[in-house]
Structure formats: C-alpha cells, structure tokens
MOPAC internal coordinates of N, CA, C and O (Angstrom, degrees):
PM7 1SCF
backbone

  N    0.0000 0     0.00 0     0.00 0    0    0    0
  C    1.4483 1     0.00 0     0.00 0    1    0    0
  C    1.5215 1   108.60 1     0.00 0    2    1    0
  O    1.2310 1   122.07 1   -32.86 1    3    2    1
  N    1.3033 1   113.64 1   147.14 1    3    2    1
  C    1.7703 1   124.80 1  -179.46 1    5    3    2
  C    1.8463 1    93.38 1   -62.21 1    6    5    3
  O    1.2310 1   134.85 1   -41.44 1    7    6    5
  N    1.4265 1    88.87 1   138.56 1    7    6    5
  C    1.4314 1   100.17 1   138.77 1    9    7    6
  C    1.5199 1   130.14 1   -29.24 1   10    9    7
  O    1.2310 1   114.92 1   -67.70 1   11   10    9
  N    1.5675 1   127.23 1   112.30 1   11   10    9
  C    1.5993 1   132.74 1   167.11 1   13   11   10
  C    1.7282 1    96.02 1   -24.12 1   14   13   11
  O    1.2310 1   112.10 1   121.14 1   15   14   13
  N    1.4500 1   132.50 1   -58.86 1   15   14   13
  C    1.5989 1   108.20 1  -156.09 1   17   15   14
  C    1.3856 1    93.42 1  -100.12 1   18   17   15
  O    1.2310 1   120.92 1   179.41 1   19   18   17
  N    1.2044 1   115.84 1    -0.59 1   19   18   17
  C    2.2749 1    85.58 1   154.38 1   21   19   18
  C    1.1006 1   144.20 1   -52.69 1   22   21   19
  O    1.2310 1   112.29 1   -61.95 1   23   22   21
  N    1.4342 1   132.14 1   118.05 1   23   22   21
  C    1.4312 1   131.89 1  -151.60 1   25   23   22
  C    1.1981 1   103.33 1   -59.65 1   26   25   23
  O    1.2310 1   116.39 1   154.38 1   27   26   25
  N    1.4675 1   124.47 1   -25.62 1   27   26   25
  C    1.8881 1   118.81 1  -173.35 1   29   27   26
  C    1.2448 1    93.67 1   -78.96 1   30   29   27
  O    1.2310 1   110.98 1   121.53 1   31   30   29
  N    1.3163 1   134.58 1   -58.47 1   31   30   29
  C    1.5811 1   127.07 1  -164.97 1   33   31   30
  C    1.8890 1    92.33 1   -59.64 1   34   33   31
  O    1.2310 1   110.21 1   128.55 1   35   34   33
  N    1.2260 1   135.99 1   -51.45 1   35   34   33
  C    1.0081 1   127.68 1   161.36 1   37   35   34
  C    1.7930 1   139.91 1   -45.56 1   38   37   35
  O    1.2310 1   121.46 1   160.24 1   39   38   37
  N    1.3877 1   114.82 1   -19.76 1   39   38   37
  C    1.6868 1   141.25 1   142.97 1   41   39   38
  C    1.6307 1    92.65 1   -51.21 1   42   41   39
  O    1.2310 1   113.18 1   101.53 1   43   42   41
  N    1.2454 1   130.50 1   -78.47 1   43   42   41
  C    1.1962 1   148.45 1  -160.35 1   45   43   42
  C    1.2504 1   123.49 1   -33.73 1   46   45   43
  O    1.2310 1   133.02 1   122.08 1   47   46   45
  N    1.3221 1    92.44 1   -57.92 1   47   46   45
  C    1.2843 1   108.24 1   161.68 1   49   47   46
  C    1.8104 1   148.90 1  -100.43 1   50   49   47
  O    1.2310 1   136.62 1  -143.30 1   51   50   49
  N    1.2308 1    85.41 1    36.70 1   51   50   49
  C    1.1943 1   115.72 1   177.88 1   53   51   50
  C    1.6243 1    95.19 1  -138.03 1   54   53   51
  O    1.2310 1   113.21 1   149.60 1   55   54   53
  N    1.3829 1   130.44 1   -30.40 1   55   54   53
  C    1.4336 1    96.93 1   167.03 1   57   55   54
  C    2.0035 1   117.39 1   -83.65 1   58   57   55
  O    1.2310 1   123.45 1  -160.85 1   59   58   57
  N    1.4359 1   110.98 1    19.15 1   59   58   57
  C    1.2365 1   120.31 1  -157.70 1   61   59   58
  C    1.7538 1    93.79 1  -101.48 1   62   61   59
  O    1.2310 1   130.68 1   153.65 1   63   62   61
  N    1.3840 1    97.01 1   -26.35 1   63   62   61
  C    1.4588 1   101.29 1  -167.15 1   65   63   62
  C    1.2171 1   103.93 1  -102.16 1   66   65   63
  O    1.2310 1   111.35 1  -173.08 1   67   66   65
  N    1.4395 1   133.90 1     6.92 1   67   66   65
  C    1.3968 1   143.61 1   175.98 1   69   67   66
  C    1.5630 1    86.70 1   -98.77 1   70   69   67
  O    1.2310 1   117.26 1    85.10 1   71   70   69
  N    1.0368 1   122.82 1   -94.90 1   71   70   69
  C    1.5705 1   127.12 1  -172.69 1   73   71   70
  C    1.5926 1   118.24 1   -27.02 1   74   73   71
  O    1.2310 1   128.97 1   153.85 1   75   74   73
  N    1.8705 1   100.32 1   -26.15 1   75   74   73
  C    1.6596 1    92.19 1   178.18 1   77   75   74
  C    1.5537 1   106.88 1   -55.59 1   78   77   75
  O    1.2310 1   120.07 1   130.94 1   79   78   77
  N    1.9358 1   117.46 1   -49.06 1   79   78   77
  C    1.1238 1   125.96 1  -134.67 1   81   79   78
  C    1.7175 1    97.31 1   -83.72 1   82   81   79
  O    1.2310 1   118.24 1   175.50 1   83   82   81
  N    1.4677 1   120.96 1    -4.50 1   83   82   81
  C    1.4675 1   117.85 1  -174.90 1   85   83   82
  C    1.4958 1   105.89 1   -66.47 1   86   85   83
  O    1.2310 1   132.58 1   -41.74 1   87   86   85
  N    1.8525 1    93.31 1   138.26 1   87   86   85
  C    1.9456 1    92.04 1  -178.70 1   89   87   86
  C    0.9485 1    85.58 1   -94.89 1   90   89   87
  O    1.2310 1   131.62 1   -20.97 1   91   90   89
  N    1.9654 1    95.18 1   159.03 1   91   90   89
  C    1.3309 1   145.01 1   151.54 1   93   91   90
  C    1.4451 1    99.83 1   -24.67 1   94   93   91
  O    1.2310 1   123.50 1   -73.00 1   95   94   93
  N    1.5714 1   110.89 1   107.00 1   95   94   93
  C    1.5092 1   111.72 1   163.19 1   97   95   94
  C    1.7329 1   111.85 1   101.85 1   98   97   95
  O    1.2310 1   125.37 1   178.73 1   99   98   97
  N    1.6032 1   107.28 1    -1.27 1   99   98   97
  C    1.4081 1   111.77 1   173.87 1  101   99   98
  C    0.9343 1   110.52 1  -119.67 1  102  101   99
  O    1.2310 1   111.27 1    -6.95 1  103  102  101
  N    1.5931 1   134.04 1   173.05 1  103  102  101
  C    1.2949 1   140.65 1  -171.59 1  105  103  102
  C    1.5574 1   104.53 1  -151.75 1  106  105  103
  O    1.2310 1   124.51 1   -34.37 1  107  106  105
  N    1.9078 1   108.95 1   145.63 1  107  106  105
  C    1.1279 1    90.87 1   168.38 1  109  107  106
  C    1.4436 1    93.49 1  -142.22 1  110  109  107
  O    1.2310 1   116.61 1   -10.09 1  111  110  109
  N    1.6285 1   124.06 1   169.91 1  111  110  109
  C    1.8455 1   148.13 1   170.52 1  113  111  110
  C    2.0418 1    93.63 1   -41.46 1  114  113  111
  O    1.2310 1   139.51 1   -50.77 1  115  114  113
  N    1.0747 1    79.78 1   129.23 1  115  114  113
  C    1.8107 1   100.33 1   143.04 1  117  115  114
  C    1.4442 1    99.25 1   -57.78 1  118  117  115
  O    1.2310 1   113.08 1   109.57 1  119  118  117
  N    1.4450 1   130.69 1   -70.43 1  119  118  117
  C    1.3378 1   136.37 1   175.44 1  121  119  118
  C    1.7187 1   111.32 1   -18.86 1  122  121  119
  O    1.2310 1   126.69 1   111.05 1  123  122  121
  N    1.5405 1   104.74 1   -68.95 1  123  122  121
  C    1.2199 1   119.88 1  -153.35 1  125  123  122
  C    1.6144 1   117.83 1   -68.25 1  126  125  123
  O    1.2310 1   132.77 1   165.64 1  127  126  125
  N    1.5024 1    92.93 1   -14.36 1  127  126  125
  C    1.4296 1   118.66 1  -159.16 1  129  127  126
  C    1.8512 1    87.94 1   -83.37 1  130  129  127
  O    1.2310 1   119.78 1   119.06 1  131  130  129
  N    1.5339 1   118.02 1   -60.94 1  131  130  129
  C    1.1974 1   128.36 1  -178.57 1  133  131  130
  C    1.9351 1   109.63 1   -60.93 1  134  133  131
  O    1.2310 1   131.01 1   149.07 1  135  134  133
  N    1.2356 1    96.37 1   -30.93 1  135  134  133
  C    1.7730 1    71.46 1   179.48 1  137  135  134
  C    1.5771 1   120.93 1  -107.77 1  138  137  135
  O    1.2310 1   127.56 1  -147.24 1  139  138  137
  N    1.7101 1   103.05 1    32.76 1  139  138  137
  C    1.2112 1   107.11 1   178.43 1  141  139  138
  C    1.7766 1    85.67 1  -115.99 1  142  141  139
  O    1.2310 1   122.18 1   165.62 1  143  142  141
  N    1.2969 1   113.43 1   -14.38 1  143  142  141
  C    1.7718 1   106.06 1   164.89 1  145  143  142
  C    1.3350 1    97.25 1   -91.04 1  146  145  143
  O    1.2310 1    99.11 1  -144.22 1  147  146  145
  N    1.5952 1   155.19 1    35.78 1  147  146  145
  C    1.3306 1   131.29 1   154.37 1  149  147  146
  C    1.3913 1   107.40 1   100.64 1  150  149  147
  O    1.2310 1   117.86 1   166.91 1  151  150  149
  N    1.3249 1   121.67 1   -13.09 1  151  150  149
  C    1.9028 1   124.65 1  -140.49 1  153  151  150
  C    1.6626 1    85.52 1  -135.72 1  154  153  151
  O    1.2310 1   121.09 1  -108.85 1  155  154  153
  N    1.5287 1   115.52 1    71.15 1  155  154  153
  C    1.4045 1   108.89 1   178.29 1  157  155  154
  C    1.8035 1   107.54 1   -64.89 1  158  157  155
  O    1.2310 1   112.21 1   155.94 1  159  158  157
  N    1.1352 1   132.30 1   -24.06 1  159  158  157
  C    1.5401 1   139.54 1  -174.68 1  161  159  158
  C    1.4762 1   109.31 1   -85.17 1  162  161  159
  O    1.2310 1   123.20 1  -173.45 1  163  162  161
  N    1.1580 1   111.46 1     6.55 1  163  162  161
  C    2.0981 1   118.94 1  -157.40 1  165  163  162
  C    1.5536 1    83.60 1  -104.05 1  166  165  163
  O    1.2310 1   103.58 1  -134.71 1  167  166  165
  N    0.7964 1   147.82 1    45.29 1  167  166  165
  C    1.4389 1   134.93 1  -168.92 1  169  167  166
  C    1.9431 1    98.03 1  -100.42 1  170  169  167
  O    1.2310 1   116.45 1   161.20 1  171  170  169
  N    1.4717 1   124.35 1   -18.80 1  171  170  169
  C    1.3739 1   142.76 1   166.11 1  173  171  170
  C    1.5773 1   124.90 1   -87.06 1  174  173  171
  O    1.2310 1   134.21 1   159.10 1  175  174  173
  N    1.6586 1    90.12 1   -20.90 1  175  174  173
  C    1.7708 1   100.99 1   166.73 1  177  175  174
  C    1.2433 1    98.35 1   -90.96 1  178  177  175
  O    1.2310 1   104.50 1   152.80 1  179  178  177
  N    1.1748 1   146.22 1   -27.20 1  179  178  177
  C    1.2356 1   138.80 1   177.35 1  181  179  178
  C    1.5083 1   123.60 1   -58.55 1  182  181  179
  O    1.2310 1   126.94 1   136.11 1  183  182  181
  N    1.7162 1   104.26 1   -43.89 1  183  182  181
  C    1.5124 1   123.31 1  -170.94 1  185  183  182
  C    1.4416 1   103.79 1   -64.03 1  186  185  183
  O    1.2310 1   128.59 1   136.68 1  187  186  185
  N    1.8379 1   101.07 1   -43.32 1  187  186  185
  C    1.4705 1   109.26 1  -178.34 1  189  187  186
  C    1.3793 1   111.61 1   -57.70 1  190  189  187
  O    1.2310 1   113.42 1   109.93 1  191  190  189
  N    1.3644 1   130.05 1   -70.07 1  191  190  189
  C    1.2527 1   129.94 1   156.75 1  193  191  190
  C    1.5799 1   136.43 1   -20.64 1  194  193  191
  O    1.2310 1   125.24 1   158.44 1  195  194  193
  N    1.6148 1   107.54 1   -21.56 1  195  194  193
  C    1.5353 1   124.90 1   175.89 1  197  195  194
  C    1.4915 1    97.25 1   -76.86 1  198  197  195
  O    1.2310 1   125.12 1   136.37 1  199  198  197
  N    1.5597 1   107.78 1   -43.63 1  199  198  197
  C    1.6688 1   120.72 1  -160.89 1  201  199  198
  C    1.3690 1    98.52 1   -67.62 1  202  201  199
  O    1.2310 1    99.76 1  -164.85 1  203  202  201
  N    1.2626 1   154.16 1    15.15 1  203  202  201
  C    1.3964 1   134.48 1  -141.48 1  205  203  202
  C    1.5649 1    96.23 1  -178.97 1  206  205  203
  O    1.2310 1   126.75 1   173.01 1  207  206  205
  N    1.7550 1   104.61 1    -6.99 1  207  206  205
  C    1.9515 1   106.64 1  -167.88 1  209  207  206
  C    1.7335 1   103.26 1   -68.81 1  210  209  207
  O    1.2310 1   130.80 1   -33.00 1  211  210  209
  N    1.2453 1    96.78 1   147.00 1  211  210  209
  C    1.9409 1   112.71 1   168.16 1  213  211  210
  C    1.5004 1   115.52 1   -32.73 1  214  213  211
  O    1.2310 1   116.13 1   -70.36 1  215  214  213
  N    0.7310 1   124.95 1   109.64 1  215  214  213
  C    2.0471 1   129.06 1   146.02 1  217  215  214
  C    1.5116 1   105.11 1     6.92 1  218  217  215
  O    1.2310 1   105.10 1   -62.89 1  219  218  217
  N    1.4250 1   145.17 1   117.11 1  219  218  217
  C    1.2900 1   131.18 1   178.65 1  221  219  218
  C    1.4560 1   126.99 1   108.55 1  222  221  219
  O    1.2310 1   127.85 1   159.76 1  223  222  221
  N    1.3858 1   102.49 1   -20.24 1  223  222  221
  C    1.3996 1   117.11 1  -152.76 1  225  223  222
  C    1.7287 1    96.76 1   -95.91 1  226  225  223
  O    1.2310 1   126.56 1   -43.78 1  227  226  225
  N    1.4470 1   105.00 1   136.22 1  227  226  225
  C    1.8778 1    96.92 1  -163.74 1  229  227  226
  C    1.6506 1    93.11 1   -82.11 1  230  229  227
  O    1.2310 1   110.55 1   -89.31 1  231  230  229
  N    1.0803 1   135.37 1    90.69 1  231  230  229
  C    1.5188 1   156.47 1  -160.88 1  233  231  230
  C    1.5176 1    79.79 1   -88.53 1  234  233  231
  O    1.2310 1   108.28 1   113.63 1  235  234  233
  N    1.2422 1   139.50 1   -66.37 1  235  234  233
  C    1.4657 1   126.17 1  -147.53 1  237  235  234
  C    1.3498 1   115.71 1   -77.16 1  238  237  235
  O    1.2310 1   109.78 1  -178.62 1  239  238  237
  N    1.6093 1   136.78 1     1.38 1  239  238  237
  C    1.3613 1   163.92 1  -146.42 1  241  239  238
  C    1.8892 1    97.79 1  -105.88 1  242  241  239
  O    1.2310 1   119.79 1   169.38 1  243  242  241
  N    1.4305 1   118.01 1   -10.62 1  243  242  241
  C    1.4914 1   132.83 1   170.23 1  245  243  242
  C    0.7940 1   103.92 1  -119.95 1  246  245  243
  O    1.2310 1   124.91 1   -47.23 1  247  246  245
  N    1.7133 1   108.18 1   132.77 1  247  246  245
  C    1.5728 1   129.49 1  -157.61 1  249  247  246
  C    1.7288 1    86.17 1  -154.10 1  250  249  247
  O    1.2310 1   134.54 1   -31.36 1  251  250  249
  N    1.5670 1    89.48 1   148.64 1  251  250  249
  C    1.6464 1    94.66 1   174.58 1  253  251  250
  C    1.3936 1   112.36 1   -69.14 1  254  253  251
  O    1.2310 1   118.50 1   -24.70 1  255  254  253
  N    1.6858 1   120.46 1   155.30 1  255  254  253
  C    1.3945 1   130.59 1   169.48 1  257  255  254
  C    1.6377 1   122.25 1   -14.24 1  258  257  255
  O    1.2310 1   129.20 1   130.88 1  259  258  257
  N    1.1878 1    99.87 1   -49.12 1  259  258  257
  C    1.7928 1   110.03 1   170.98 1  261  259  258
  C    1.2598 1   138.18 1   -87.74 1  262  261  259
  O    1.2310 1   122.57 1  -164.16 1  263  262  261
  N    1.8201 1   112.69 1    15.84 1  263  262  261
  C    0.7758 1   129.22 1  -135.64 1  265  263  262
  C    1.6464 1   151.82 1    19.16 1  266  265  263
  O    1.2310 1   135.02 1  -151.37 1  267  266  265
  N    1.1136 1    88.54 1    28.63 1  267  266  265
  C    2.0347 1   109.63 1   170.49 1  269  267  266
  C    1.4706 1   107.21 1   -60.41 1  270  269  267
  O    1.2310 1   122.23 1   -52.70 1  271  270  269
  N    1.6412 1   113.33 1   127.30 1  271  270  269
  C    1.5617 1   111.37 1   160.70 1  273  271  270
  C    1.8337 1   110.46 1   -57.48 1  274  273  271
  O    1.2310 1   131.49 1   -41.56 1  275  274  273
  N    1.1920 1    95.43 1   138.44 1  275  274  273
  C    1.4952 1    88.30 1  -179.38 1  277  275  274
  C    1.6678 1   101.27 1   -81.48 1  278  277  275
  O    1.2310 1   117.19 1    -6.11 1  279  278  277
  N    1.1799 1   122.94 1   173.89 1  279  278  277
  C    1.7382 1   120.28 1  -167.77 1  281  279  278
  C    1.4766 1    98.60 1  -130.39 1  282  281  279
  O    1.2310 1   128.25 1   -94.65 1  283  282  281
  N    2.1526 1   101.72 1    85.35 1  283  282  281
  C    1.2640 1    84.24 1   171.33 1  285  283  282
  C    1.4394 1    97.97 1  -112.42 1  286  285  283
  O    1.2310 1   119.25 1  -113.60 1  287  286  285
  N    1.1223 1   119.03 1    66.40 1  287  286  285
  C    1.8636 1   109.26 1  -179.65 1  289  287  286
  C    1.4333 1   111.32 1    66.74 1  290  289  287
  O    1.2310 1   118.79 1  -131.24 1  291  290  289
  N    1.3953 1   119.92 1    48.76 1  291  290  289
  C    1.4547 1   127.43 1  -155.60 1  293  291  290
  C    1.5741 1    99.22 1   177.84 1  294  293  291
  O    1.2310 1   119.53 1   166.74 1  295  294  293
  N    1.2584 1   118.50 1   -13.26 1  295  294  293
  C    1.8494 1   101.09 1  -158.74 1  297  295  294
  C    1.5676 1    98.50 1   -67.28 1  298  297  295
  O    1.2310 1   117.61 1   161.88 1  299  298  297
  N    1.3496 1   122.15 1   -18.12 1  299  298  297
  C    1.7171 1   115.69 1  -162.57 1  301  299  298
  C    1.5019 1    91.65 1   -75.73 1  302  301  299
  O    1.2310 1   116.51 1   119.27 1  303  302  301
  N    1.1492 1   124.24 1   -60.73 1  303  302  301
  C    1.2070 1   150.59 1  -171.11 1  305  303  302
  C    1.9242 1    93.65 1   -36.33 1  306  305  303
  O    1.2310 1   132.10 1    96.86 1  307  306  305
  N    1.1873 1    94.24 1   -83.14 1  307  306  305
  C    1.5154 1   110.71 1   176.38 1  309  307  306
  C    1.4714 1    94.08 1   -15.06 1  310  309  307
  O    1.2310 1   127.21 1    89.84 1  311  310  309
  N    1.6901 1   103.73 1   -90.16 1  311  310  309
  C    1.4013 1   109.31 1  -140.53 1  313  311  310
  C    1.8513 1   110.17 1   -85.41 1  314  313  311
  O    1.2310 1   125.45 1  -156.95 1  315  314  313
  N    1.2837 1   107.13 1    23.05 1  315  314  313
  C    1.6690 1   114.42 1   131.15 1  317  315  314
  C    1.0033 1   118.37 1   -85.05 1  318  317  315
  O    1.2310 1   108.83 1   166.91 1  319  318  317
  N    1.2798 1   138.51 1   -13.09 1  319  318  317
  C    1.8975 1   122.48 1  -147.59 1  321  319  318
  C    1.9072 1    71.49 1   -98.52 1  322  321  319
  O    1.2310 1   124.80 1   131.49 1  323  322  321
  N    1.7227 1   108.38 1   -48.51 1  323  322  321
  C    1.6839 1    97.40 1   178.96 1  325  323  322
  C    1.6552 1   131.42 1   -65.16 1  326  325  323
  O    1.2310 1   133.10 1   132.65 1  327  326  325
  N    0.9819 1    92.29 1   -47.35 1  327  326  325
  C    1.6452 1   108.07 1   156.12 1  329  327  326
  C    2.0605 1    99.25 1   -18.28 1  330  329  327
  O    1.2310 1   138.14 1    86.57 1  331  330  329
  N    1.3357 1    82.44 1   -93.43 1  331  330  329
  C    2.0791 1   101.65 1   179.92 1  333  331  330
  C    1.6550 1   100.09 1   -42.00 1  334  333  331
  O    1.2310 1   116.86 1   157.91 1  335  334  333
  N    1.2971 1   123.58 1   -22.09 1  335  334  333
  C    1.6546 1    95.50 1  -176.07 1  337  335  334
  C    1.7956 1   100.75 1  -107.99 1  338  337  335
  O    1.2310 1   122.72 1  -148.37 1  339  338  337
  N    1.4057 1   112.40 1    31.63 1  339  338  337
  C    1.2736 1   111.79 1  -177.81 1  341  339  338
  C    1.3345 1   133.31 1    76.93 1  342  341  339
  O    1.2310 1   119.50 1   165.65 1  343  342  341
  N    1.0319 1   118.57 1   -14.35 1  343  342  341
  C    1.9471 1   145.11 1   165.71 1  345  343  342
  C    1.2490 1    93.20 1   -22.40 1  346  345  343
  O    1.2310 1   124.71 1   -67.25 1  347  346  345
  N    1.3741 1   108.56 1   112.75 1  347  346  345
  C    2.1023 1   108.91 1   170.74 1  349  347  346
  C    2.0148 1    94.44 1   -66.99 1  350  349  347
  O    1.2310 1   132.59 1    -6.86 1  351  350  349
  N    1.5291 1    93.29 1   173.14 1  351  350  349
  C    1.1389 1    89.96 1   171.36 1  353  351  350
  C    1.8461 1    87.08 1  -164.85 1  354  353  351
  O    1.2310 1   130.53 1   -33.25 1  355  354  353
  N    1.6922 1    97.30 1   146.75 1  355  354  353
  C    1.3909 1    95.48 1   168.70 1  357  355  354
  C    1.2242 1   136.73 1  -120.42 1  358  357  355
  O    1.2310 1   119.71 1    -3.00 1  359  358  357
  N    1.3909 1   118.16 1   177.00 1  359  358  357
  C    1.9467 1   118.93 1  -144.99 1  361  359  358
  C    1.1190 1   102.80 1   -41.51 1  362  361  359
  O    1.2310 1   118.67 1   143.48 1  363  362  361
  N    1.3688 1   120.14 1   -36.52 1  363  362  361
  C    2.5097 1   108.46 1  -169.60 1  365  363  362
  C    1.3016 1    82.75 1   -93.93 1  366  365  363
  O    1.2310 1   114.10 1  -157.48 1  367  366  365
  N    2.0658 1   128.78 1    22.52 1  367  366  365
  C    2.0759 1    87.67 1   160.66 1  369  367  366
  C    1.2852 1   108.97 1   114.61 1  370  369  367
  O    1.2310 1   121.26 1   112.85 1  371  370  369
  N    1.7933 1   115.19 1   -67.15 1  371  370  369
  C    1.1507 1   106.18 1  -178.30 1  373  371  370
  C    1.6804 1   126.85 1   -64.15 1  374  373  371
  O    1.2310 1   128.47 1   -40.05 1  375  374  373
  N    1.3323 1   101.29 1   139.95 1  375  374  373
  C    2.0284 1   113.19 1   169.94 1  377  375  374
  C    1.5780 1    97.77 1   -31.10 1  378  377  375
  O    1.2310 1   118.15 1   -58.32 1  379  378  377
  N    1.3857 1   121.14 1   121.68 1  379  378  377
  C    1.2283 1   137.19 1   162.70 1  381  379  378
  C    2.3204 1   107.68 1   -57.97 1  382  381  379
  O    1.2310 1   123.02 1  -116.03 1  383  382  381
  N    1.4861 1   111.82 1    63.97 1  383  382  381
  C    1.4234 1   104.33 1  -159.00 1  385  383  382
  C    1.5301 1    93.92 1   -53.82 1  386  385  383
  O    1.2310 1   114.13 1   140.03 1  387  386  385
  N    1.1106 1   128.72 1   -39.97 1  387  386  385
  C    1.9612 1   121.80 1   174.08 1  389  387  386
  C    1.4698 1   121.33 1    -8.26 1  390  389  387
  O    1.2310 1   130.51 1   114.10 1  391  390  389
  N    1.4549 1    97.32 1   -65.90 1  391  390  389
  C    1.7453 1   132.13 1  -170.36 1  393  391  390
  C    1.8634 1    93.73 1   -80.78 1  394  393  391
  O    1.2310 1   111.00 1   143.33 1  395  394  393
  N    0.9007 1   134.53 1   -36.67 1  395  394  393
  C    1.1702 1   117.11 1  -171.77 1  397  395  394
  C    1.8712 1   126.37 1  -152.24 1  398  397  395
  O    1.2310 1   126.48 1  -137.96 1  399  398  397
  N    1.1317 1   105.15 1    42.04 1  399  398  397
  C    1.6682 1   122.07 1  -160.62 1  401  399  398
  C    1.5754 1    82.98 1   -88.54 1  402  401  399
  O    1.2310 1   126.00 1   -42.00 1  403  402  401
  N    1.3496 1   106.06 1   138.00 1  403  402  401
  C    1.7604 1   112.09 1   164.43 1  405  403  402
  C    1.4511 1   115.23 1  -105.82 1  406  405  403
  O    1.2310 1   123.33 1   -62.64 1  407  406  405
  N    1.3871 1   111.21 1   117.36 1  407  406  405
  C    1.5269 1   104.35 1  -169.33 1  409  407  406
  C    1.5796 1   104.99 1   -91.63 1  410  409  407
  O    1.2310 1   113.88 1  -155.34 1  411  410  409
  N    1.3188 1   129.20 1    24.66 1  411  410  409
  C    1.2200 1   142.76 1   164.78 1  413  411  410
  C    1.6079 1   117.92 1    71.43 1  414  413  411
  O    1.2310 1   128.67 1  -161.53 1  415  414  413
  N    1.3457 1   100.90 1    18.47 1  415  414  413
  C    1.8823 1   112.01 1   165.05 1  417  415  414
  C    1.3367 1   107.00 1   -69.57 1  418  417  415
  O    1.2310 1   134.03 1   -50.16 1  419  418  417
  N    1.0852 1    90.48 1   129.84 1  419  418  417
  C    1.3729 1   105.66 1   176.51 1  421  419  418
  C    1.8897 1   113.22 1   172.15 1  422  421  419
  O    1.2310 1   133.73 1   -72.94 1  423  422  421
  N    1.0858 1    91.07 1   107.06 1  423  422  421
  C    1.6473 1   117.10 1  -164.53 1  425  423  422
  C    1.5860 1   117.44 1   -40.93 1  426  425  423
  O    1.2310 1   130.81 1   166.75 1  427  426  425
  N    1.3728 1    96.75 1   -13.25 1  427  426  425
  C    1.8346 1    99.37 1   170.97 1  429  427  426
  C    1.3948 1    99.63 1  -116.47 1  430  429  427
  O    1.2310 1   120.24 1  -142.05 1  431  430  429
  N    1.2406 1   117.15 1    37.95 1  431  430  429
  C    1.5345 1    94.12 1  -176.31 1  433  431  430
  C    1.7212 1   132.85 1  -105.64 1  434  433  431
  O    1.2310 1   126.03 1   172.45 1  435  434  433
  N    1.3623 1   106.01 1    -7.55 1  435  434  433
  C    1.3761 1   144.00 1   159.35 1  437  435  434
  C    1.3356 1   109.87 1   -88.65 1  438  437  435
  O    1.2310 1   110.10 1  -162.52 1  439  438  437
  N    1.0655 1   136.19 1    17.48 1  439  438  437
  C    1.6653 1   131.30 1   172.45 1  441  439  438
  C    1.2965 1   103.25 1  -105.44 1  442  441  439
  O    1.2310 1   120.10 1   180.00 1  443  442  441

C-alpha cells in the first residue's frame, strides 16, 4: 500500500468517503464520483480505487455513466446486491440512472 501522504492513496480516500455516503437503493458514475473530487478525467482512478476499497464499503452502488455494471469478475454479484436494494434496472440490464442516480446531496457532505 502507498504511503498515508500519497496523493493517490489520498484520491482514495476521498473517493472512499464519497461511496460511504451513497443511499441504500441509489447509484452513482465512476465519472460523477471524480468530478465531484475536482478530477473530471479520474473516472479510471476511481474504478482503481473501487478495486482495492475497504471491507464494508457499498462498492457495487458505482455503475458506469450509462448505467452498465462494469465486468470486473463481480458484475453477477453486483447486480444482485442492487437487485436486493431495489435498484430499477432496464430491459438490456443497465441501472435505470433516471429512477435512481445520486447526485450526492446530502447536507453533511461538504463538512
């Protein structure tokens, strides 16, 4: 693992603390995740950072831009864990983001 003051382990954890705050039953972009950290192009530092996230962490709640499970040896997995938290999803599969995209409001979330 990086060094505590490496800026990626520092990316990391700040995309760790975005993904904590996603509710039960919402989903949000790799994308969306990176350009609410500053890093509109990080949307692959993010995934990396998913690949490597803490024990606990609702990891499957990030879905690509179009809502496609991404296929990292996990998509089945994934899209039961969404499935069970009610996550619409539409006819070719992908997360309906319409019905359930989190635009990351949430009143403590800048503190």
């Amino acid at each position: 693992m990086c060094a505590r003051g490496n800026s990626k382990t520092s990316f990391f954890d700040q995309v760790y603390g975005i993904v904590a705050k996603i509710p039960y039953g919402r989903v949000i972009s790799y994308g969306q995740i990176a350009r609410m950290l500053g890093n509109p192009r990080g949307a692959r530092t993010v995934g990396w950072a998913l690949s490597v996230c803490p024990e606990g962490l609702p990891w499957q709640r990030v879905v690509k831009a179009d809502g496609a499970i991404a296929d990292s040896g996990f998509a089945e997995l994934r899209r039961t864990m969404l499935y069970e938290e009610g996550v619409p999803f539409l006819p070719d599969g992908r997360v309906d983001m319409d019905a359930c995209e989190w635009d990351g409001a949430d009143p403590g979330f800048f503190l």
